[in-house]
Backbone as JSON Lines, residues from 0, in Angstrom:
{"i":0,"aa":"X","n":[91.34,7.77,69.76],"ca":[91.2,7.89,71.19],"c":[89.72,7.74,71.54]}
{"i":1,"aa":"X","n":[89.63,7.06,72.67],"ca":[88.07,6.83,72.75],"c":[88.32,7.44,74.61]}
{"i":2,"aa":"X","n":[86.35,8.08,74.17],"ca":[86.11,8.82,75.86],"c":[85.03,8.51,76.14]}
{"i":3,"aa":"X","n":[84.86,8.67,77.44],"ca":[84.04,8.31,78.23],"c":[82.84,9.55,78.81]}
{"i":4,"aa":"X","n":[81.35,9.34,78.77],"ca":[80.32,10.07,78.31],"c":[79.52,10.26,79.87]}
{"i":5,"aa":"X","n":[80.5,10.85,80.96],"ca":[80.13,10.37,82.6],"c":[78.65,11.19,82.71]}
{"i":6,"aa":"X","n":[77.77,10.76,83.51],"ca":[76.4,10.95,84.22],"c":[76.58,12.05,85.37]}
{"i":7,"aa":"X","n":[75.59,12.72,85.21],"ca":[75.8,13.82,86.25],"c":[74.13,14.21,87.01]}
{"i":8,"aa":"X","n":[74.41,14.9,87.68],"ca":[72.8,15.43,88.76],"c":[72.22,15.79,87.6]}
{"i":9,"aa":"X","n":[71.13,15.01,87.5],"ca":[69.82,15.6,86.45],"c":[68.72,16.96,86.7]}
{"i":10,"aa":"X","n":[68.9,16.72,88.03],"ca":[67.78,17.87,88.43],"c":[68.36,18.58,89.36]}
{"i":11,"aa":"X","n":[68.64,20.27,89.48],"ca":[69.05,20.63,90.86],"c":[68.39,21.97,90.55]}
{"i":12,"aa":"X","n":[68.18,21.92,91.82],"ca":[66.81,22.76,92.51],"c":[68.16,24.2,93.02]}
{"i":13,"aa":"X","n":[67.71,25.38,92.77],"ca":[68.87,26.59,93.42],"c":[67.98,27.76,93.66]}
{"i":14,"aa":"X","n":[68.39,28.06,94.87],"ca":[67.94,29.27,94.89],"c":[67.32,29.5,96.53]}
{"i":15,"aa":"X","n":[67.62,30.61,97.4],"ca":[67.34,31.14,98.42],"c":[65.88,30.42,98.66]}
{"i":16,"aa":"X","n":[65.95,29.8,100.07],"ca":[64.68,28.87,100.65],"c":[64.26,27.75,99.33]}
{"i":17,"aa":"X","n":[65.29,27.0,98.86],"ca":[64.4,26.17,98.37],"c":[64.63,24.67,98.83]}
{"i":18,"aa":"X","n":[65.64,25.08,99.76],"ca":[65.48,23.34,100.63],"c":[63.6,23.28,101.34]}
{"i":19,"aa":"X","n":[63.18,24.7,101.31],"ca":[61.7,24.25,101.41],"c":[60.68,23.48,100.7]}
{"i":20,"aa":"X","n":[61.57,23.19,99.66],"ca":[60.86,22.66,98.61],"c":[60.73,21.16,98.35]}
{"i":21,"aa":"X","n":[61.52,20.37,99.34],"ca":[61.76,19.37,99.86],"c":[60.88,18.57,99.73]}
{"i":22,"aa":"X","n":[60.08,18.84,100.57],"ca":[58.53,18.02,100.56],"c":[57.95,18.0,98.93]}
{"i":23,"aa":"X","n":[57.65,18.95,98.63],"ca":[57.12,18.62,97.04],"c":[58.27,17.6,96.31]}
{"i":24,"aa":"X","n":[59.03,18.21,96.2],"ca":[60.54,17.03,95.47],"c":[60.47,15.79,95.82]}
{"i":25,"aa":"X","n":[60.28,15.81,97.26],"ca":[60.29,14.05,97.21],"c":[58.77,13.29,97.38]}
{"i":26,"aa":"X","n":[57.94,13.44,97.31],"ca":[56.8,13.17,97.22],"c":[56.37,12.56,96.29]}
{"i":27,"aa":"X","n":[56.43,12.74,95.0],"ca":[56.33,11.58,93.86],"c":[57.17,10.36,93.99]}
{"i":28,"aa":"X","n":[58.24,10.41,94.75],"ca":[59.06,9.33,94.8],"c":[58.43,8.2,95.93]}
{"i":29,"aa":"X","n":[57.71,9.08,96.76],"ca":[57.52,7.82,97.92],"c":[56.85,6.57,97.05]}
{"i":30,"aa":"X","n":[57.42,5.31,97.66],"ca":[56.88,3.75,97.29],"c":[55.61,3.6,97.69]}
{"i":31,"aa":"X","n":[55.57,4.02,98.74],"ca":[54.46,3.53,99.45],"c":[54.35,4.13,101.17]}
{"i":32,"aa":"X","n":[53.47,4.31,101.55],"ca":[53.6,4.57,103.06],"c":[54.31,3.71,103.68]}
{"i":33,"aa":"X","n":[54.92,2.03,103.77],"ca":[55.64,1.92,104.62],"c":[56.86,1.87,104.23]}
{"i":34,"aa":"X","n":[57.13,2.51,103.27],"ca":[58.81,2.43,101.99],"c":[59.4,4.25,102.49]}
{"i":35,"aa":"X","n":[60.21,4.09,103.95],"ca":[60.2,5.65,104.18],"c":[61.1,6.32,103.29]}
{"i":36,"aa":"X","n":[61.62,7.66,103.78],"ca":[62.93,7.97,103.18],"c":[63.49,8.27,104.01]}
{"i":37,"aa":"X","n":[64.95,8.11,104.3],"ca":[66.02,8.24,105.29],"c":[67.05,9.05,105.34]}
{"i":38,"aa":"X","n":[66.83,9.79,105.91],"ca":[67.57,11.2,105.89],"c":[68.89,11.18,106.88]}
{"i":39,"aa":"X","n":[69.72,11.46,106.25],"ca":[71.41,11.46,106.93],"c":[71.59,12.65,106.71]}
{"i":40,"aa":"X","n":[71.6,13.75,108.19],"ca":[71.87,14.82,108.1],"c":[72.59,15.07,109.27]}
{"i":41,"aa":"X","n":[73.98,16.06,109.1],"ca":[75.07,16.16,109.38],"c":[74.67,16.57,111.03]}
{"i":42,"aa":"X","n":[74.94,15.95,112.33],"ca":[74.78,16.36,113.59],"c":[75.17,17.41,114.35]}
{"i":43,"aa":"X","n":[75.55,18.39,113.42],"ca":[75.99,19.37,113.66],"c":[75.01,20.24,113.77]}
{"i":44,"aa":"X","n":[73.68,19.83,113.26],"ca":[72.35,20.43,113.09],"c":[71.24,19.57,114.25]}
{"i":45,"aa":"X","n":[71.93,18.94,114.86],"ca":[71.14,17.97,116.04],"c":[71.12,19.09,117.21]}
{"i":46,"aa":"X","n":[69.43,19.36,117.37],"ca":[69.0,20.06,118.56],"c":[68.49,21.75,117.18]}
{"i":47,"aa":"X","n":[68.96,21.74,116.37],"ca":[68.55,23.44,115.64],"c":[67.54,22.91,114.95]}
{"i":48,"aa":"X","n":[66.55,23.49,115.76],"ca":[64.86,23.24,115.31],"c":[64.51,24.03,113.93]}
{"i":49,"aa":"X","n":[65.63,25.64,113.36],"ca":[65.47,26.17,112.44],"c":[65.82,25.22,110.95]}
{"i":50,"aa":"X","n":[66.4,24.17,111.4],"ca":[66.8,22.94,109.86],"c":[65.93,21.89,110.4]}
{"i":51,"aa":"X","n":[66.09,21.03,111.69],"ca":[65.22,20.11,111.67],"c":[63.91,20.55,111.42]}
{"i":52,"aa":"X","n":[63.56,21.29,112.03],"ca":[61.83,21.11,111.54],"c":[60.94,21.35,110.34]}
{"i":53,"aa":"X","n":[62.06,21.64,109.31],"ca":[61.73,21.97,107.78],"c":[62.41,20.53,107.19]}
{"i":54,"aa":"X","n":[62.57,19.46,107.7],"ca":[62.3,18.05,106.89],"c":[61.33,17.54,107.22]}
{"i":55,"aa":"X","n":[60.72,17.45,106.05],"ca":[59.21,16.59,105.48],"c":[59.43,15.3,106.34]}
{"i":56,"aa":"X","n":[59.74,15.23,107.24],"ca":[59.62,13.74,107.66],"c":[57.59,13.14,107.95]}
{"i":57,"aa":"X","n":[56.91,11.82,107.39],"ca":[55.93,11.39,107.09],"c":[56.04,9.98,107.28]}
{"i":58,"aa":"X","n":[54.67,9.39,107.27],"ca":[54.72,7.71,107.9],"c":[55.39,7.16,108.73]}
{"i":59,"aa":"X","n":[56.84,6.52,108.06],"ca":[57.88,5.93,108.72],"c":[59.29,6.48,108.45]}
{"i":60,"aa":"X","n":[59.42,7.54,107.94],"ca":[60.26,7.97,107.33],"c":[61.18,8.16,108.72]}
{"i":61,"aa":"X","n":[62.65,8.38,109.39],"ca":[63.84,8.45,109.42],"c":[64.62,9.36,109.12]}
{"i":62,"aa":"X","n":[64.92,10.1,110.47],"ca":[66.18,11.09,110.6],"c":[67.3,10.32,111.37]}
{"i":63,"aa":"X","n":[68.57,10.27,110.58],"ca":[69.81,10.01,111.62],"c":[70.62,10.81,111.54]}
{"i":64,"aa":"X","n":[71.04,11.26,112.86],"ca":[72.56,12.3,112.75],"c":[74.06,11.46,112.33]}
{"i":65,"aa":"X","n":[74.51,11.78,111.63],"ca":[75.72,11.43,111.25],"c":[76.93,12.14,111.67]}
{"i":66,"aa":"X","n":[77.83,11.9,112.64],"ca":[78.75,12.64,112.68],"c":[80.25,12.93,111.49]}
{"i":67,"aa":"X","n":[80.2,13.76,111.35],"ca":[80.75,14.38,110.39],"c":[83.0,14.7,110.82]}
{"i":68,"aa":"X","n":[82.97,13.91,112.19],"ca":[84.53,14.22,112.24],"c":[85.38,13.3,111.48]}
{"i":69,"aa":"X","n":[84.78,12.78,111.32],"ca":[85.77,11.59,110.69],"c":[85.1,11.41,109.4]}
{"i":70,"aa":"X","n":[86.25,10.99,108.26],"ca":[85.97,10.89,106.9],"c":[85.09,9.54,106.91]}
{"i":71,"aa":"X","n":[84.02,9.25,105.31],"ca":[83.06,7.99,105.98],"c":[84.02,6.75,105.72]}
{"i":72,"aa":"X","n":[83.87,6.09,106.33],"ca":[84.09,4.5,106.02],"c":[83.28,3.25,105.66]}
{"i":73,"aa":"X","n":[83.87,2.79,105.04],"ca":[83.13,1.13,104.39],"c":[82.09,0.75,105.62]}
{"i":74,"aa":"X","n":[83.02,0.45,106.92],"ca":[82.11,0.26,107.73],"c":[81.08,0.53,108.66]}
{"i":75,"aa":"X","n":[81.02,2.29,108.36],"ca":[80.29,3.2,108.61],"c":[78.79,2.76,107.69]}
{"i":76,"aa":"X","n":[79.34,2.64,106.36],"ca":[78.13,2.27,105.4],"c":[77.49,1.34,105.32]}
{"i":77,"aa":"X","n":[78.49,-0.2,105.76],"ca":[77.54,-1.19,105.82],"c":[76.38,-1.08,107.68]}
{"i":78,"aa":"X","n":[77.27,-0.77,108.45],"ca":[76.82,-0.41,109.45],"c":[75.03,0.42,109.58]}
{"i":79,"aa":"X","n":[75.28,1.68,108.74],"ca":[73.75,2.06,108.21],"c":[73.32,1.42,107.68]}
{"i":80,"aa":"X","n":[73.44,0.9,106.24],"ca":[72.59,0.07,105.63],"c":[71.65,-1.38,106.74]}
{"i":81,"aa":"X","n":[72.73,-2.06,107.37],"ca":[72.33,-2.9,108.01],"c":[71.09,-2.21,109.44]}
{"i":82,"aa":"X","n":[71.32,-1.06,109.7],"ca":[70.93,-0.3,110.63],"c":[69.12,-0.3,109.87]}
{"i":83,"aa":"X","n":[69.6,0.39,108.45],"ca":[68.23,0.39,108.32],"c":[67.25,-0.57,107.36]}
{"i":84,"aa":"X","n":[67.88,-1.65,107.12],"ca":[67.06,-2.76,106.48],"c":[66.41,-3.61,107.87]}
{"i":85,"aa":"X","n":[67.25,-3.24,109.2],"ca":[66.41,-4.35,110.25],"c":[65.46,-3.57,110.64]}
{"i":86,"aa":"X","n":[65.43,-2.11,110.71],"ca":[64.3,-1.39,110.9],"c":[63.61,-0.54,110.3]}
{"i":87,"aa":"X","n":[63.17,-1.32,109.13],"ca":[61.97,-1.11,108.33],"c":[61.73,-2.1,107.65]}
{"i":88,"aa":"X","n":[60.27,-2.53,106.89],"ca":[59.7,-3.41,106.35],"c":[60.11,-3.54,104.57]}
{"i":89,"aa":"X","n":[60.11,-2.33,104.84],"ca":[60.19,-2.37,103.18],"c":[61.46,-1.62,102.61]}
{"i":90,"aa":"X","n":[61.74,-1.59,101.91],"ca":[63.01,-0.86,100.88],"c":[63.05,0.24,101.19]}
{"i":91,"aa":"X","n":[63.83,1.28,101.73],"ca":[63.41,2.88,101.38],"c":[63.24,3.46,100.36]}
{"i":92,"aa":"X","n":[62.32,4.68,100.1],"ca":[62.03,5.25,98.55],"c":[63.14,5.77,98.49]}
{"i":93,"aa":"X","n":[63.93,6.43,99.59],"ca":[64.73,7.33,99.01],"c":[65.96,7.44,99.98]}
{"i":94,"aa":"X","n":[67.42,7.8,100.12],"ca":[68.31,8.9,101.05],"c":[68.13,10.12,100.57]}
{"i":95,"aa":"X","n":[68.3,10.71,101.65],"ca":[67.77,12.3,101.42],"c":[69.52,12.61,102.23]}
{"i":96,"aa":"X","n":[70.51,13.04,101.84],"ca":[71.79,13.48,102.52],"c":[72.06,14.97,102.84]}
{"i":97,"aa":"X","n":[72.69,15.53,104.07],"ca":[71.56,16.58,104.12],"c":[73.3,17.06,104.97]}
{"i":98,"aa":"X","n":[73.91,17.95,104.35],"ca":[75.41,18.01,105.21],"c":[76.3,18.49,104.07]}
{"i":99,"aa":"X","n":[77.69,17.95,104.61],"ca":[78.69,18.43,104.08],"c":[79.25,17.05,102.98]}
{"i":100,"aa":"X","n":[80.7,17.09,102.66],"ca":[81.31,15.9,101.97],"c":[81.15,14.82,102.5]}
{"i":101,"aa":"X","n":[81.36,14.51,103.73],"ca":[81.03,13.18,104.12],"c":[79.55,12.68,104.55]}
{"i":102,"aa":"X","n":[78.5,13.47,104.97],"ca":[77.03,13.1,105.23],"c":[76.56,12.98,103.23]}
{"i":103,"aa":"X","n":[77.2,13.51,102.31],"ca":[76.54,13.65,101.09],"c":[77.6,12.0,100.57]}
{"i":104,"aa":"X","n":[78.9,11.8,101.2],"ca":[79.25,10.57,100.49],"c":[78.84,9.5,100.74]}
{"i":105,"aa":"X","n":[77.96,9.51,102.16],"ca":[77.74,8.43,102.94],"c":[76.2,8.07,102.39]}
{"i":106,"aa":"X","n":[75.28,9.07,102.44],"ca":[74.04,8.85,101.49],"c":[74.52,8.54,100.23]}
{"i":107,"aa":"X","n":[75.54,8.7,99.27],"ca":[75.47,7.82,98.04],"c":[75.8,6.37,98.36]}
{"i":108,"aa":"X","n":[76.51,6.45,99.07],"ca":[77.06,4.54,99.14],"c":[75.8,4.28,99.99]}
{"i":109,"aa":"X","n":[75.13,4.72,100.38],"ca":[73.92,3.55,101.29],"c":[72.99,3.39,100.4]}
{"i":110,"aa":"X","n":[72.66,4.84,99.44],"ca":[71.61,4.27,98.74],"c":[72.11,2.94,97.31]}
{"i":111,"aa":"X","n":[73.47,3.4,97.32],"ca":[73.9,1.82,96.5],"c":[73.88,0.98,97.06]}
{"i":112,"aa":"X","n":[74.54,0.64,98.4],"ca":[74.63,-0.62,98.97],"c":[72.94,-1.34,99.2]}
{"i":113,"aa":"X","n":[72.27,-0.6,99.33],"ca":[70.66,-1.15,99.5],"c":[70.17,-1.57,98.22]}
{"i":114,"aa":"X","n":[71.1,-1.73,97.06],"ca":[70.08,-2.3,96.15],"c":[71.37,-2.97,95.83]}
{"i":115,"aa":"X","n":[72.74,-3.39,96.22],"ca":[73.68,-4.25,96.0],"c":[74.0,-5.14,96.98]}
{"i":116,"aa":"X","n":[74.59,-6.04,96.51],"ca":[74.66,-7.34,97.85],"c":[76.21,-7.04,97.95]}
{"i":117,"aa":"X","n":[76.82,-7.63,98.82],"ca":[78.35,-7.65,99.44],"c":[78.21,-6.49,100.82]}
{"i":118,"aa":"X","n":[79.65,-6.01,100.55],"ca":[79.98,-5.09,101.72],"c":[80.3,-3.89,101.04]}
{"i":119,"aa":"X","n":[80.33,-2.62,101.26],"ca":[80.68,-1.56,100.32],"c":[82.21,-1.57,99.89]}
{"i":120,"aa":"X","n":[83.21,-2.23,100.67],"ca":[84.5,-2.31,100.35],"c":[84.8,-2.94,98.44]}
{"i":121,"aa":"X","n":[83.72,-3.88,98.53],"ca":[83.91,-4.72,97.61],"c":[83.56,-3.87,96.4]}
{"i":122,"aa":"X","n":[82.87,-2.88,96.08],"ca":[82.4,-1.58,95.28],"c":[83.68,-0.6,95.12]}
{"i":123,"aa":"X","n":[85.04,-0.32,95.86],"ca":[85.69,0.71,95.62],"c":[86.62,0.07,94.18]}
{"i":124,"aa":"X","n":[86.32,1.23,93.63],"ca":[86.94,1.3,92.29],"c":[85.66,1.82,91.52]}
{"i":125,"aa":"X","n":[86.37,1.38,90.01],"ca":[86.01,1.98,88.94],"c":[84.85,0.96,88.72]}
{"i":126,"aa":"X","n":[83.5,1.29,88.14],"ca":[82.49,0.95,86.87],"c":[82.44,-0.55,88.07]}
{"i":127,"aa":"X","n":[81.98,-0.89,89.36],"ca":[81.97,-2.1,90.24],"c":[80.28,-2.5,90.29]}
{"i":128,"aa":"X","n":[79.74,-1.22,90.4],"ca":[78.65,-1.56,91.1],"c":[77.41,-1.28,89.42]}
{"i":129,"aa":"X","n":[76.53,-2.72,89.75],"ca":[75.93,-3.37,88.5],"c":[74.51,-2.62,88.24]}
{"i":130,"aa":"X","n":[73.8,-2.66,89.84],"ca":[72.73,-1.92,90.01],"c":[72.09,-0.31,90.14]}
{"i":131,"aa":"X","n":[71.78,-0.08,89.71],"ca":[71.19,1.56,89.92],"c":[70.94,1.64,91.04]}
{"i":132,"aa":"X","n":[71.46,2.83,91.92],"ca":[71.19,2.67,93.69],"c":[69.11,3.63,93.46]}
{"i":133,"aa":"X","n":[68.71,3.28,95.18],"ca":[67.96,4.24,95.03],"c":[67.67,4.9,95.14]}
{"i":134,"aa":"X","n":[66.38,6.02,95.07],"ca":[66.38,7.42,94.58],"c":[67.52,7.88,95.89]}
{"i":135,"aa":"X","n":[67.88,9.2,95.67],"ca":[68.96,9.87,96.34],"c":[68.64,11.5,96.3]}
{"i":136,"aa":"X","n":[69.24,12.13,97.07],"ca":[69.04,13.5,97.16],"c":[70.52,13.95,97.93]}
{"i":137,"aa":"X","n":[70.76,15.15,97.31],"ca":[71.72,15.25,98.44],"c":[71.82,17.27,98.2]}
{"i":138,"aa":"X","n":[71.83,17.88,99.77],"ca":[71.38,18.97,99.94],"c":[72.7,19.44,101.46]}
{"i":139,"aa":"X","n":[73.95,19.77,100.28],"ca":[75.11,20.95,100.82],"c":[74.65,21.73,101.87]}
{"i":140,"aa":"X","n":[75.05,21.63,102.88],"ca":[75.37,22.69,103.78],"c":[76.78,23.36,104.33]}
{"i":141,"aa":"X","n":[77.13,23.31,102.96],"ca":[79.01,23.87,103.07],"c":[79.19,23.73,101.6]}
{"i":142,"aa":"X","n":[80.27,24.79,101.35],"ca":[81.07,24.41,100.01],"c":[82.51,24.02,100.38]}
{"i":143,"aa":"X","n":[82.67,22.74,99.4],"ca":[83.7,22.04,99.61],"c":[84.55,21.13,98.54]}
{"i":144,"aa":"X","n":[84.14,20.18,98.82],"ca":[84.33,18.8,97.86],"c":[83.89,18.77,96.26]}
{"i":145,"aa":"X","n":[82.63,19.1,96.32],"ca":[81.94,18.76,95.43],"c":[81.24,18.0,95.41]}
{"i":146,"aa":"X","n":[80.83,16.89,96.28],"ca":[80.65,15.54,96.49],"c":[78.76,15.54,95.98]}
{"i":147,"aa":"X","n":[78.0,16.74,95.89],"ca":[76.98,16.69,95.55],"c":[76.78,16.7,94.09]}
{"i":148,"aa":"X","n":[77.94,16.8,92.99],"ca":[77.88,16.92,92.24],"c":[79.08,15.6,91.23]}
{"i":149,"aa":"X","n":[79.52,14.9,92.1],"ca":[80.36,13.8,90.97],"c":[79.65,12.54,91.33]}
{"i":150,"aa":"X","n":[80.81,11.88,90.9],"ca":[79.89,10.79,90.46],"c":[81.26,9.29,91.16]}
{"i":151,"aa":"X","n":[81.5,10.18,92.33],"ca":[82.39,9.44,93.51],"c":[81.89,9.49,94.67]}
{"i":152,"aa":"X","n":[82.14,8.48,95.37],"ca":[81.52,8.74,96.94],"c":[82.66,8.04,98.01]}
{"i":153,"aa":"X","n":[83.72,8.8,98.09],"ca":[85.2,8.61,98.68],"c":[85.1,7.49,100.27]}
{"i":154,"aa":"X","n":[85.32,6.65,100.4],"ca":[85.31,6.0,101.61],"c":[86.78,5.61,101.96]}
{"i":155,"aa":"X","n":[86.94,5.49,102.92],"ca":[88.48,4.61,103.57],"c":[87.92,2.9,104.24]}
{"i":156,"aa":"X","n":[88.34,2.09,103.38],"ca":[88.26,0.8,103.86],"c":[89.03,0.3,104.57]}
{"i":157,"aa":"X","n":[89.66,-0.91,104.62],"ca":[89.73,-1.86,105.45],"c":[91.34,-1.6,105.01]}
{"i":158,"aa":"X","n":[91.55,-1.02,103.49],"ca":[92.78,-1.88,102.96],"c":[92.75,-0.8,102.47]}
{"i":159,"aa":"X","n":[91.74,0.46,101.94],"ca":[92.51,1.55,100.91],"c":[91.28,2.53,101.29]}
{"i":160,"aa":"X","n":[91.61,3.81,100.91],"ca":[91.14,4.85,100.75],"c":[90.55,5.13,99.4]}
{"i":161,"aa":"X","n":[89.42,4.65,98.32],"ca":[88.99,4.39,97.41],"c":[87.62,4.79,97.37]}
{"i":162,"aa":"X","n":[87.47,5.66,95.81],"ca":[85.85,5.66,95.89],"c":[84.79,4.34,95.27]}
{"i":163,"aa":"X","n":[84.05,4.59,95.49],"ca":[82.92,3.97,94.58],"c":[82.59,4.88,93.67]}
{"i":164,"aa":"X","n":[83.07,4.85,92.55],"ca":[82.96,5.2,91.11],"c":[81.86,4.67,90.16]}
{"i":165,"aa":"X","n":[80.69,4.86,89.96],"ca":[79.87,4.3,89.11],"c":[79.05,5.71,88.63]}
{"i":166,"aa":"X","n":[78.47,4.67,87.46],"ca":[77.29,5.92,86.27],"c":[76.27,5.98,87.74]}
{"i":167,"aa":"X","n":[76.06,4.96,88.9],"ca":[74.53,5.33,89.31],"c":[75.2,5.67,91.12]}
{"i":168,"aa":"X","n":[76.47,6.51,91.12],"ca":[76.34,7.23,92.29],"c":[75.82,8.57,92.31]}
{"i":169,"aa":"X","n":[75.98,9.11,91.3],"ca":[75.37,10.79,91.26],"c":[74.15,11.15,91.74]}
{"i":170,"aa":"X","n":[73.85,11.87,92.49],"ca":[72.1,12.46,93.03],"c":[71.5,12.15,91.93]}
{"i":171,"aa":"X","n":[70.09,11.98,92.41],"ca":[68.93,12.35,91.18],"c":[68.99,13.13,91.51]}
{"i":172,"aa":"X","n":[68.81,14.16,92.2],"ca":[68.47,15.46,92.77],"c":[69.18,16.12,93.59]}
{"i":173,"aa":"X","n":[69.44,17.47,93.2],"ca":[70.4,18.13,94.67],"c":[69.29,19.35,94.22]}
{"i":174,"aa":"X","n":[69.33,19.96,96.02],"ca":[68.87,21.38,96.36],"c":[69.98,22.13,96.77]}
{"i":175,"aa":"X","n":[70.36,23.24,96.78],"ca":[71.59,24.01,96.3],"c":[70.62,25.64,97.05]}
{"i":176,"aa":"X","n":[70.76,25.46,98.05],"ca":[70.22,26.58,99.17],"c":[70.88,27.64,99.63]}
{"i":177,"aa":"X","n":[71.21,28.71,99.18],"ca":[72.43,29.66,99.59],"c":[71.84,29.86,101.38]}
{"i":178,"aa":"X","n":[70.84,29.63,101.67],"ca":[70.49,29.9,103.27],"c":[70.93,28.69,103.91]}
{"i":179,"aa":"X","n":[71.43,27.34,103.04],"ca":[71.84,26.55,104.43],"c":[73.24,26.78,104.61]}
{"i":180,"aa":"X","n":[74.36,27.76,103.76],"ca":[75.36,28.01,103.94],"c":[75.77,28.91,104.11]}
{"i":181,"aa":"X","n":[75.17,30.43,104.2],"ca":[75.63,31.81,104.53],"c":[76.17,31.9,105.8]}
{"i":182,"aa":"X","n":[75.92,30.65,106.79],"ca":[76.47,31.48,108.3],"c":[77.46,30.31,108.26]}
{"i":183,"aa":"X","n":[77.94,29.34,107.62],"ca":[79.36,28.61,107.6],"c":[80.26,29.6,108.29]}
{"i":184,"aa":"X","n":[81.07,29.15,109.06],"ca":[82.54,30.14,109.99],"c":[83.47,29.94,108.85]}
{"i":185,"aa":"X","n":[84.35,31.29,108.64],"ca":[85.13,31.07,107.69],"c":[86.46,30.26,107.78]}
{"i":186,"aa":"X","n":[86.17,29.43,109.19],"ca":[87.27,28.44,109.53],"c":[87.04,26.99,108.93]}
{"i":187,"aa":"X","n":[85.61,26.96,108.19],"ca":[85.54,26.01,107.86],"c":[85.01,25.95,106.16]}
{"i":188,"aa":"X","n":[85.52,26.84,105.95],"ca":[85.43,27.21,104.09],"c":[86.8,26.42,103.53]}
């Protein structure tokens, strides 16, 4: 019988206030000042100055709210990606995913789709995608899925409900903050 040897989060950061730690974490990664990083964080936090104003945002870097009612879709992803290759110059260093199951599935498929050509539909399944996506982060604000920790990033396409399954969807990095989840309503545990 032969098995398979799957890839998992290499680095995760835990522990009370350490989504403060943000800024140091991603800082070796920046490309360059005009190579931002693009942060997809769940809009449920759009207008709470106590989470927005603790992202390192610098240069050209990029906050978008993502709404979180609806599960992500293919065309949700090519939609960002295309969103943010026309507005910026250069590659991003990084997604920074900053939410629940779907803001954390939607930062893995963008940071793949930005270093893969097609449409993300064409990626669902097993072992599809050739390229290593780039750097990635992804920072739970709910327990749920798991989605910060496998190595799937669940979309509904055109034709199926399928993940993108590869060795290079998993975070490089997750922060694992018991303060961005203690006041979750227990209607949504």
């Amino acid at each position: 019988m032969s098995y398979k040897n799957y890839p998992t989060v290499s680095r995760v950061v835990f522990g009370r206030g350490s989504f403060n730690q943000l800024a140091d974490i991603i800082a070796p990664k920046r490309l360059n000042t005009k190579a931002p990083f693009i942060f997809l964080v769940d809009d449920v936090f759009k207008g709470n100055d106590w989470m927005t104003s603790r992202i390192p945002l610098a240069y050209k870097d990029q906050l978008l709210f993502i709404s979180a009612e609806e599960e992500p879709k293919t065309s949700q992803v090519d939609d960002l990606v295309e969103q943010i290759i026309l507005s910026h110059q250069e590659r991003p260093s990084g997604i920074i995913g900053i939410g629940g199951g779907t803001v954390l599935d939607l930062a893995k498929a963008v940071a793949i789709m930005l270093t893969n050509k097609g449409e993300s539909k064409d990626y669902q399944g097993w072992d599809l995608v050739k390229t290593p996506a780039i750097y990635h982060v992804g920072i739970p604000t709910i327990s749920g899925t798991g989605a910060e920790v496998s190595r799937t990033t669940v979309l509904t396409g055109p034709d199926k409900k399928l993940g993108i399954n590869s060795d290079y969807t998993p975070f490089d990095q997750v922060i694992l903050d018991p303060e961005l989840t203690k006041d979750v309503p227990k209607n949504q545990w």
